[in-house]
KEKE-3310 file (N, C-alpha, C; in steps of 0.2 Angstrom, whole numbers, plus 5000, padded with zeros to 4 digits):
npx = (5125:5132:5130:5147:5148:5136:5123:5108:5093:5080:5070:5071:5073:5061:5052:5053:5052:5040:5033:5037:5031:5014:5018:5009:5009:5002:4994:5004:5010:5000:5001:5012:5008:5012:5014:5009:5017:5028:5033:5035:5048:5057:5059:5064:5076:5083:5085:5093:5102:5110:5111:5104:5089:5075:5063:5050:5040:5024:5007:5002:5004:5015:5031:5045:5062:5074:5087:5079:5075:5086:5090:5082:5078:5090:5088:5076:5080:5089:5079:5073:5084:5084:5073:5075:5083:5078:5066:5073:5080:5071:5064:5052:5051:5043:5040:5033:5026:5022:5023:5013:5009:4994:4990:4973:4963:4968:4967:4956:4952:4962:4964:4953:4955:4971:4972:4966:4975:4989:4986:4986:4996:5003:5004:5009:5012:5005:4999:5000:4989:4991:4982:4985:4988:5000:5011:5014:5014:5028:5034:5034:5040:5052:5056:5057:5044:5037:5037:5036:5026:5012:5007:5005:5015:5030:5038:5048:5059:5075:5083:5074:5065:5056:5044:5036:5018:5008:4996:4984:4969:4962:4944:4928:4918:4897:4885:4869:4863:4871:4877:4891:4890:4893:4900:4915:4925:4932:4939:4954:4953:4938:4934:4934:4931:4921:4911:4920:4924:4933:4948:4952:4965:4981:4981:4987:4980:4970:4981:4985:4974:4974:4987:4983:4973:4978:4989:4984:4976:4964:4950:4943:4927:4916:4916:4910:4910:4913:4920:4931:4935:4938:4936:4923:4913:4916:4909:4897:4894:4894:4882:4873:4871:4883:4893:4905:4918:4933:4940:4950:4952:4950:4943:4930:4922:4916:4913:4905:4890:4879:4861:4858:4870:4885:4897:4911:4923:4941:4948:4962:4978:4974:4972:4981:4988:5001:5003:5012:5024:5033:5050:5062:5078:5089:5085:5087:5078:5074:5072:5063:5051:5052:5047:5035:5030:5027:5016:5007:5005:4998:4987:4978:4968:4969)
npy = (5100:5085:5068:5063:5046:5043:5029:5024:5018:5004:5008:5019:5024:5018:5027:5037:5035:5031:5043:5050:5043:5043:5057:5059:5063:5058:5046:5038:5035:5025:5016:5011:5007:5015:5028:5044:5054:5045:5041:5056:5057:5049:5052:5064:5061:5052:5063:5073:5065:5064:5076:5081:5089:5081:5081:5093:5100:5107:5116:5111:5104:5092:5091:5081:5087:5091:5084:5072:5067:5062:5054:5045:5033:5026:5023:5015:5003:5001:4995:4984:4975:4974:4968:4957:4949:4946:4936:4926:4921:4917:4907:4912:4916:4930:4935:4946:4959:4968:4978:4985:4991:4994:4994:5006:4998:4984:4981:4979:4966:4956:4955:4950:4934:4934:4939:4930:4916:4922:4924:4909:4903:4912:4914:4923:4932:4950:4961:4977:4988:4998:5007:5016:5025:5022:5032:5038:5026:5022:5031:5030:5018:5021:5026:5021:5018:5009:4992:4982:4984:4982:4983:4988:4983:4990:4998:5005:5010:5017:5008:4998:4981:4972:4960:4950:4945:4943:4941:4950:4953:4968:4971:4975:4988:4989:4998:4987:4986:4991:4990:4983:4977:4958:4955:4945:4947:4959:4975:4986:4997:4997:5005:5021:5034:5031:5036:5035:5031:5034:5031:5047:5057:5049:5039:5022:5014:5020:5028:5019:5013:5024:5025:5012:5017:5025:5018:5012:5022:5027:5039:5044:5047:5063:5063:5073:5079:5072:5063:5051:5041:5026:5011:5005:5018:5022:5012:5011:5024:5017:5010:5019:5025:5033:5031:5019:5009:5002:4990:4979:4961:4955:4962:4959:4950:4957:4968:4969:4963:4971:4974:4978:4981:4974:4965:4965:4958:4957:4951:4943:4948:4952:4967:4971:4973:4969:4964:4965:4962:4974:4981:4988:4986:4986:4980:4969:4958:4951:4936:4935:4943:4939:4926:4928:4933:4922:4917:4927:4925:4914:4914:4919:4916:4917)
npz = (5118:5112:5123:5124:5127:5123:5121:5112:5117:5114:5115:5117:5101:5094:5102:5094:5079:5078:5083:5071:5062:5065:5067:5079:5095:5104:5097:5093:5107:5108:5101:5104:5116:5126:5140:5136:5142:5145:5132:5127:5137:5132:5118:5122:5128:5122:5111:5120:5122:5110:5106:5097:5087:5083:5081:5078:5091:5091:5099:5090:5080:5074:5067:5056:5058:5047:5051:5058:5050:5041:5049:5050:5042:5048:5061:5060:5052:5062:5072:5065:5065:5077:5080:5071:5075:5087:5083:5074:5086:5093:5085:5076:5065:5052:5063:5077:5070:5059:5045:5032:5020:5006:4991:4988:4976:4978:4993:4997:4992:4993:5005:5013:5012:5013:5026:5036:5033:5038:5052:5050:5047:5052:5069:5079:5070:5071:5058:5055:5044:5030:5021:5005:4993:4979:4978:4991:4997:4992:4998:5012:5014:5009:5018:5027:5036:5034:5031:5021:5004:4994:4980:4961:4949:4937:4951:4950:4957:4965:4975:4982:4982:4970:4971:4960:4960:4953:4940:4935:4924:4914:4916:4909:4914:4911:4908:4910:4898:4891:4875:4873:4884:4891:4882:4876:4866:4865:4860:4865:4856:4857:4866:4864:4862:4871:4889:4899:4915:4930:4943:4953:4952:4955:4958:4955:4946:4938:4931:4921:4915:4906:4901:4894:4888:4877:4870:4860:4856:4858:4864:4877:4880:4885:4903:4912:4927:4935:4950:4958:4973:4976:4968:4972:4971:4959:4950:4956:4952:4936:4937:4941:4926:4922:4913:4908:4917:4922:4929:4940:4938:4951:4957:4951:4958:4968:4967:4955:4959:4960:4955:4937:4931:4920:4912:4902:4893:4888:4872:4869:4868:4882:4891:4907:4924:4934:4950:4964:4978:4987:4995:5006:4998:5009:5022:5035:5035:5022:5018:5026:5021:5008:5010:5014:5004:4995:5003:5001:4988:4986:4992:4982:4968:4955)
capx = (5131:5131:5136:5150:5147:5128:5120:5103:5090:5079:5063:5068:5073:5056:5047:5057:5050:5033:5030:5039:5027:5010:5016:5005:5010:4993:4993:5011:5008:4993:5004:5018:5005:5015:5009:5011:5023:5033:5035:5041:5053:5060:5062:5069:5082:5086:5088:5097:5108:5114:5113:5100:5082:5075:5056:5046:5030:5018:5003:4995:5008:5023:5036:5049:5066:5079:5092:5077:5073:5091:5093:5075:5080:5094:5083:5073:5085:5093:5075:5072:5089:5085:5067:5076:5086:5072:5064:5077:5079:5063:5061:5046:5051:5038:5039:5026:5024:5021:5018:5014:5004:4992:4985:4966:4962:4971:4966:4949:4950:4965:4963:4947:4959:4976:4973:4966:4979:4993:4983:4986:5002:5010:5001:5011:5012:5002:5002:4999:4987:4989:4980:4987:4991:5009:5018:5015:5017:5034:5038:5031:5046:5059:5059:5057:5039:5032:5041:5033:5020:5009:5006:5006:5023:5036:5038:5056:5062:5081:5085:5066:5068:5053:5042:5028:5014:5001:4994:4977:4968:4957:4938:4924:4910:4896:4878:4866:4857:4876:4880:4897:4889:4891:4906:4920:4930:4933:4947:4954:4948:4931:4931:4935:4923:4916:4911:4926:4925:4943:4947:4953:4971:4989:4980:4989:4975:4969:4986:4986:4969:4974:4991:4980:4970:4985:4993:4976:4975:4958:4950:4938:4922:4916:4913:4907:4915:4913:4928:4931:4943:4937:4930:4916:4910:4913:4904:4890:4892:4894:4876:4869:4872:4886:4898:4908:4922:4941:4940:4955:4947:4950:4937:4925:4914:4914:4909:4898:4886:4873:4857:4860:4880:4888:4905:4913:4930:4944:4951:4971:4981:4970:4977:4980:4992:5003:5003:5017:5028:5042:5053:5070:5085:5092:5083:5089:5071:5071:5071:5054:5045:5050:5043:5025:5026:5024:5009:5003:5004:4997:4980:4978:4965:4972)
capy = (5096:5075:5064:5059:5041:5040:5025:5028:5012:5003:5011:5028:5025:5014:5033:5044:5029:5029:5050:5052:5040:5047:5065:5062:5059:5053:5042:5033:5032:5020:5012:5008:5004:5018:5033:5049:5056:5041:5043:5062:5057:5044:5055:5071:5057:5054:5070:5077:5060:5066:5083:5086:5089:5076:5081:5098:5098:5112:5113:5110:5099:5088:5088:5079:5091:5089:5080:5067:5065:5060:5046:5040:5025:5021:5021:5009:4998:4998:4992:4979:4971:4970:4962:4949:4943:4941:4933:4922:4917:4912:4902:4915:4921:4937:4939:4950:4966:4970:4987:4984:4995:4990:5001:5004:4994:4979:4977:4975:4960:4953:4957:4944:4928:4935:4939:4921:4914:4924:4921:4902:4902:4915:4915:4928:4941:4957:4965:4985:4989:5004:5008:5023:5027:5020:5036:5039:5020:5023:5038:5027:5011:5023:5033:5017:5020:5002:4985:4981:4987:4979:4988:4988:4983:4991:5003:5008:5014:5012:5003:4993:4974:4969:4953:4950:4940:4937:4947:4950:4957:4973:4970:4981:4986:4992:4996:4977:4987:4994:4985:4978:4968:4953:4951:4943:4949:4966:4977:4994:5003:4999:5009:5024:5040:5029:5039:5029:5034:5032:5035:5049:5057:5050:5031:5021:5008:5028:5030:5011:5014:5029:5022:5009:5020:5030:5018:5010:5030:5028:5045:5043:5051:5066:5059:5079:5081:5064:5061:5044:5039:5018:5007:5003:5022:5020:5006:5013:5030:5016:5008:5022:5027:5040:5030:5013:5008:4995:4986:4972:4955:4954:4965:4959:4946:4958:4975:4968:4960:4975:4976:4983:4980:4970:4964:4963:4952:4959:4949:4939:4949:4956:4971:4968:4974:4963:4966:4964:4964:4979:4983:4989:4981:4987:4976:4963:4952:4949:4931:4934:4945:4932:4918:4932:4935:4915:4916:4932:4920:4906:4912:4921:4910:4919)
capz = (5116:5113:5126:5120:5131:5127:5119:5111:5118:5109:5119:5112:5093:5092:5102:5087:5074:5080:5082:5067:5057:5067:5069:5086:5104:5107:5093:5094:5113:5109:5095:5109:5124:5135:5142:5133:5145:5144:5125:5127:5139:5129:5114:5125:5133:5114:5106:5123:5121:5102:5107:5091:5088:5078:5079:5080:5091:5093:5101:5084:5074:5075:5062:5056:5055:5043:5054:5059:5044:5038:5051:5052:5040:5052:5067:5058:5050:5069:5076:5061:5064:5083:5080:5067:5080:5094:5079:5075:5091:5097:5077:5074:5056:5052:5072:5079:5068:5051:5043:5025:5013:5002:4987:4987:4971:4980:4998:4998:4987:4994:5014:5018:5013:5016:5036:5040:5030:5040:5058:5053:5045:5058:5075:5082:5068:5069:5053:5053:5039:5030:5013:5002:4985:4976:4979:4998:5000:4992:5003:5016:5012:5006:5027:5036:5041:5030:5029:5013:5000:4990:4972:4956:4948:4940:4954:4947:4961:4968:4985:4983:4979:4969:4969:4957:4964:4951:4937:4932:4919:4916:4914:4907:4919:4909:4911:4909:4892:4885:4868:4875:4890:4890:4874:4878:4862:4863:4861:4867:4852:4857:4871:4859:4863:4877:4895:4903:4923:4930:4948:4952:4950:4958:4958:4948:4940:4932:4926:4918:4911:4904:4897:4886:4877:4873:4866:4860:4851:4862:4867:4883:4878:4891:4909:4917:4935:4940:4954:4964:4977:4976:4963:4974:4970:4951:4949:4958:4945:4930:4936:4938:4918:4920:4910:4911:4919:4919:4934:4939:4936:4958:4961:4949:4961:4973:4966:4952:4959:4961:4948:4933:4931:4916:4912:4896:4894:4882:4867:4869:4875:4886:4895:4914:4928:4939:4959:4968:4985:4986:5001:5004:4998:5013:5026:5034:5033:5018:5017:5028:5016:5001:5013:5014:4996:4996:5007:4996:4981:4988:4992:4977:4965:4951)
cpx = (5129:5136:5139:5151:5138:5127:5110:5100:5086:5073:5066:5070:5064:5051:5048:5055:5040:5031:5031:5033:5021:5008:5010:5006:5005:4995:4999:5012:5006:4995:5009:5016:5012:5011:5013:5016:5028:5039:5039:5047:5058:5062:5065:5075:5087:5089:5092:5103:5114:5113:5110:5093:5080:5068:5053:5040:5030:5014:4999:4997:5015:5024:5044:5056:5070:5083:5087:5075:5079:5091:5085:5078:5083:5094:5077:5076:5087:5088:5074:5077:5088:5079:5069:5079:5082:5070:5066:5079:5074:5061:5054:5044:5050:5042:5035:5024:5027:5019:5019:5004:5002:4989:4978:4962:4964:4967:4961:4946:4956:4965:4959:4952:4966:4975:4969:4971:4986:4993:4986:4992:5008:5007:5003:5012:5004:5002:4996:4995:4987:4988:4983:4988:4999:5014:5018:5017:5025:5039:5040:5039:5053:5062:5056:5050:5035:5039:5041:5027:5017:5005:5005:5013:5022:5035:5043:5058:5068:5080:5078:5070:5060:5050:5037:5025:5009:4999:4986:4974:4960:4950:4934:4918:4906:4887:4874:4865:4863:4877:4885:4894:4889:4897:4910:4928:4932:4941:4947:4950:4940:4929:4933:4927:4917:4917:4913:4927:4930:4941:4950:4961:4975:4986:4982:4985:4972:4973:4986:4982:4970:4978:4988:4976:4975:4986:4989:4973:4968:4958:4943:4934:4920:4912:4910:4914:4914:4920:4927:4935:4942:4934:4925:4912:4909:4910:4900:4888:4890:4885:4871:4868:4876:4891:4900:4914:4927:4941:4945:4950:4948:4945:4930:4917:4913:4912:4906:4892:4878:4868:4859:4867:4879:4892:4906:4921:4935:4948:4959:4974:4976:4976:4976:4987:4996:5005:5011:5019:5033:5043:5062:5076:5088:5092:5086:5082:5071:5070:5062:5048:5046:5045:5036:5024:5023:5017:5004:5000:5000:4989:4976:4975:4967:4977)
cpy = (5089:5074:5060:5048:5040:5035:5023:5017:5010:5008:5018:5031:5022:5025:5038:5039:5033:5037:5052:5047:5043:5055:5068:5059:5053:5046:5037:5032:5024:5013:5006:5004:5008:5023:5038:5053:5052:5041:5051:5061:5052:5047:5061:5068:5057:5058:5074:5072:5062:5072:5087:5085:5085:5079:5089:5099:5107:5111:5112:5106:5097:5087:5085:5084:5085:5083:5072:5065:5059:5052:5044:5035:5023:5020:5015:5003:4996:4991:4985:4975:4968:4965:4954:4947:4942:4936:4927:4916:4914:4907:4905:4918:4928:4940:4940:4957:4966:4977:4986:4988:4992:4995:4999:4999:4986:4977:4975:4968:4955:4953:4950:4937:4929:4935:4933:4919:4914:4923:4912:4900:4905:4918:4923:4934:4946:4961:4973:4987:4997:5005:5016:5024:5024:5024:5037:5033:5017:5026:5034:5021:5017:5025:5028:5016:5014:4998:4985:4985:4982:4981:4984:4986:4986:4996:5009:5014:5014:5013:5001:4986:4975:4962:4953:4944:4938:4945:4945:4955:4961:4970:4975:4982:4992:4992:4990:4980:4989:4988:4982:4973:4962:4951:4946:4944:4957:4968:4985:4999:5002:5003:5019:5028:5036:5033:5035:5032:5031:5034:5042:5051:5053:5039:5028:5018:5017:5028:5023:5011:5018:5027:5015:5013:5025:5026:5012:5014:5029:5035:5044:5048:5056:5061:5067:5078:5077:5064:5056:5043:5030:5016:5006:5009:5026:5016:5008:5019:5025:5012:5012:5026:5033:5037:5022:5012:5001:4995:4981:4968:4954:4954:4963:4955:4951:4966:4974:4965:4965:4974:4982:4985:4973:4971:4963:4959:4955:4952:4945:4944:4954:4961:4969:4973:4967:4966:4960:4966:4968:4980:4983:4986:4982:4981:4971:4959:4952:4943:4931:4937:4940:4928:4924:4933:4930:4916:4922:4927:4917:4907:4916:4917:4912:4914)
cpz = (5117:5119:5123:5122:5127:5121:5117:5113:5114:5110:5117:5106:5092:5094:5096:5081:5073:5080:5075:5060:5059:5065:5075:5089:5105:5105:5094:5103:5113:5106:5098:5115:5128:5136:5138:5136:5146:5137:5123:5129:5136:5121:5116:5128:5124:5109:5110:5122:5115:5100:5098:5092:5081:5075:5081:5083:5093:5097:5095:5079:5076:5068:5060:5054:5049:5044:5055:5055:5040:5041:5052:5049:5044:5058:5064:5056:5058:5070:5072:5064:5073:5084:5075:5072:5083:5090:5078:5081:5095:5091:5076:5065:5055:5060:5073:5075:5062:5048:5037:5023:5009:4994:4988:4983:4972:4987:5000:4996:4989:5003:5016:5016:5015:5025:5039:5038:5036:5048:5057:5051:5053:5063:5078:5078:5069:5065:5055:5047:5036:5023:5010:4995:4984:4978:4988:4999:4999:4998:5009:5019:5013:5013:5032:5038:5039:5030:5024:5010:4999:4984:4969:4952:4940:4945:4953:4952:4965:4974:4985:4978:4976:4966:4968:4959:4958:4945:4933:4926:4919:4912:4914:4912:4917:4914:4909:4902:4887:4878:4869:4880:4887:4884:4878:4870:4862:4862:4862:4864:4852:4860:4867:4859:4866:4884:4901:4909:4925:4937:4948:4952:4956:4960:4952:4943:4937:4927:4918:4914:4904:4896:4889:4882:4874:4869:4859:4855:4852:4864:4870:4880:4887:4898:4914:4920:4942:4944:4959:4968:4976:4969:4967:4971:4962:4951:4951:4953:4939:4930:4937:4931:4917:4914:4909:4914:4919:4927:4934:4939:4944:4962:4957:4952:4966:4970:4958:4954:4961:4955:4943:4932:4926:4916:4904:4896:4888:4879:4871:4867:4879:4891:4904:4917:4931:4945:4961:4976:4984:4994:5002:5006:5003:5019:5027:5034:5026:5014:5022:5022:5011:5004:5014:5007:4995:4998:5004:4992:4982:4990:4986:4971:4956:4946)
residu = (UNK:UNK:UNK:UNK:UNK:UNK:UNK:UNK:UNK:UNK:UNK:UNK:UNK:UNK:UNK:UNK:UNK:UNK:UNK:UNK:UNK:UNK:UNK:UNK:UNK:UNK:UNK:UNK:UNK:UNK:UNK:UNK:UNK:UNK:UNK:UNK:UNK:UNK:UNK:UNK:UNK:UNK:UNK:UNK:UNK:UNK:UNK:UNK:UNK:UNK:UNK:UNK:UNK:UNK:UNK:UNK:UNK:UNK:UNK:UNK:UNK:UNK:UNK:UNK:UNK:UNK:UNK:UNK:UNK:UNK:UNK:UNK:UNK:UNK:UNK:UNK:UNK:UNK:UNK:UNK:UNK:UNK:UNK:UNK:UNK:UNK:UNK:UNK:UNK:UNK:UNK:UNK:UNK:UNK:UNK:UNK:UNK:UNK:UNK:UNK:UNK:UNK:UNK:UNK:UNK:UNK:UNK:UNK:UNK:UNK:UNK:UNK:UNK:UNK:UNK:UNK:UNK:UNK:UNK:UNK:UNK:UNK:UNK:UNK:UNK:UNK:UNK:UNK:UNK:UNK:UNK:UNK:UNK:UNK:UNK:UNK:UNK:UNK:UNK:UNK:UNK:UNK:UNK:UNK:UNK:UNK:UNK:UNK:UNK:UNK:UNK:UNK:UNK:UNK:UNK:UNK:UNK:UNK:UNK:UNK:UNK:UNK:UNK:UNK:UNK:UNK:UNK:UNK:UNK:UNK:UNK:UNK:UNK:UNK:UNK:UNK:UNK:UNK:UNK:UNK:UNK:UNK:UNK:UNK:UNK:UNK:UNK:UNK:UNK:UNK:UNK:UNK:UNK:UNK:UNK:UNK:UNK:UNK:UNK:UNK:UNK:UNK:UNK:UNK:UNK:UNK:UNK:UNK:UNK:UNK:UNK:UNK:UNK:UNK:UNK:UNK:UNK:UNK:UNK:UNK:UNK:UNK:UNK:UNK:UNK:UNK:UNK:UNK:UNK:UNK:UNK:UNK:UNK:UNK:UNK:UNK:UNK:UNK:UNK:UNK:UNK:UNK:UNK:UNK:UNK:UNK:UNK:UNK:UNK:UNK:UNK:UNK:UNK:UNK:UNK:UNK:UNK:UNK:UNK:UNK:UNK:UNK:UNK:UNK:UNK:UNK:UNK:UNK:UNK:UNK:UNK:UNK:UNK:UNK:UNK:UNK:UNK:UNK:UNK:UNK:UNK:UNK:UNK:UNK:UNK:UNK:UNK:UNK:UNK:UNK:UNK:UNK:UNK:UNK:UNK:UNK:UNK:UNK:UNK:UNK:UNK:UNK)
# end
């Protein structure tokens, strides 16, 4: 039964936040600097408090039930609203803690300037890095368990604010001896029963690829049972002669520059993406992530 009197503190919405984002004791212990039996007792004080079970553990897995599932966002939102205030009141803006998502295609090429950038702009944040694909990083936003993202835009997804930062365009990465090296006029239909390596499924720069030769009436020549999870490890397939590959223009000083690697450039309108900041409209921060889209932008040579 609920005490009808009890008041849930912050110390054990943040341990029901922090297991529920892990799925490990261990792990959300380490996340919180307490002891691992500090964190039990602060989610068993919690769920005896509201007289429900939020989280299922085993000895082999922790899950998230139904009920804790329901209110996870509004154990997040609590905690957000109670770190704006400290925020607030000490004049620190960000504060101290960031959890923001990046896509793979993105943070490699945007990490090395952004985290100096956020060190010297905002001494006291600590941002949380966590890389993933578009849809986990949604799932991620939508239950609380990420501030922000950092994708591909549109995400089209309700309760997310989106802000575009910057758009770039896609570039050909062939071998140095292919016929396209080196153009700078091409057009979709040239790649037209070309051995086009793509990453692999539920990433969106695949999908985006995919989408211009559709509409392009491109049909990728065979590629075998080539599978990638990074651009670094196409690229490395496109130099050794399995194919060529559509790289953002972001990534290209830094994963071309092997022997045996050409670029080709596409034609006006060059196809391209646009990256952005999402985070839900629910939040009270969202005048700080604008002011971080800012600081995204701004180191950006785009």
């Amino acid at each position: 039964m609920p005490d009808p009197n009890y008041q849930p503190t912050l110390s054990q919405l943040r341990a029901f936040v922090a297991i529920a984002e892990y799925r490990h004791f261990g792990t959300a212990a380490a996340r919180l600097r307490v002891s691992q039996p500090t964190l039990s007792q602060a989610l068993a004080a919690l769920e005896n408090g509201l007289g429900l079970q939020l989280i299922e553990r085993s000895t082999r897995r922790v899950l998230v039930t139904a009920t804790g599932r329901r209110l996870l966002p509004q154990a997040v939102s609590t905690l957000e609203a109670a770190d704006r205030f400290l925020a607030s009141a000490n004049g620190d803006g960000l504060g101290a803690a960031l959890r923001m998502g990046i896509i793979p295609t993105v943070a490699p090429y945007v990490l090395p300037t952004l985290l100096p950038a956020l060190r010297r702009r905002v001494p006291t944040l600590v941002p949380q890095i966590v890389e993933g694909r578009t849809d986990h990083l949604v799932d991620a936003l939508r239950t609380g368990l990420l501030d922000v993202a950092l994708a591909a835009l549109p995400i089209e997804t309700t309760g997310l604010i989106e802000i575009p930062l910057y758009t770039e365009e896609f570039v050909l990465v062939t071998p140095s001896e292919h016929e396209l090296a080196g153009r700078d006029d091409i057009k979709p239909a040239d790649l037209d029963s070309l051995p086009l390596l793509l990453l692999d499924e539920g990433h969106c720069l695949r999908e985006q690829a995919l989408d211009m030769c559709r509409a392009a009436d491109v049909q990728a020549g065979p590629v075998g049972d080539t599978r990638a999870a990074s651009l670094t490890t196409v690229v490395q397939c496109v130099a050794g002669g399995l194919g060529v590959t559509l790289i953002p223009q972001m990534a290209v000083a830094v994963e071309t520059g092997r022997a045996g690697l050409a670029t080709a450039r596409f034609a006006d309108p060059a196809p391209g993406r646009t990256i952005g900041l999402a985070f839900r409209a629910s939040t009270a921060r969202g005048d700080d992530y604008r002011y971080l889209a800012e600081l995204i932008r701004a180191q950006q040579p785009l």
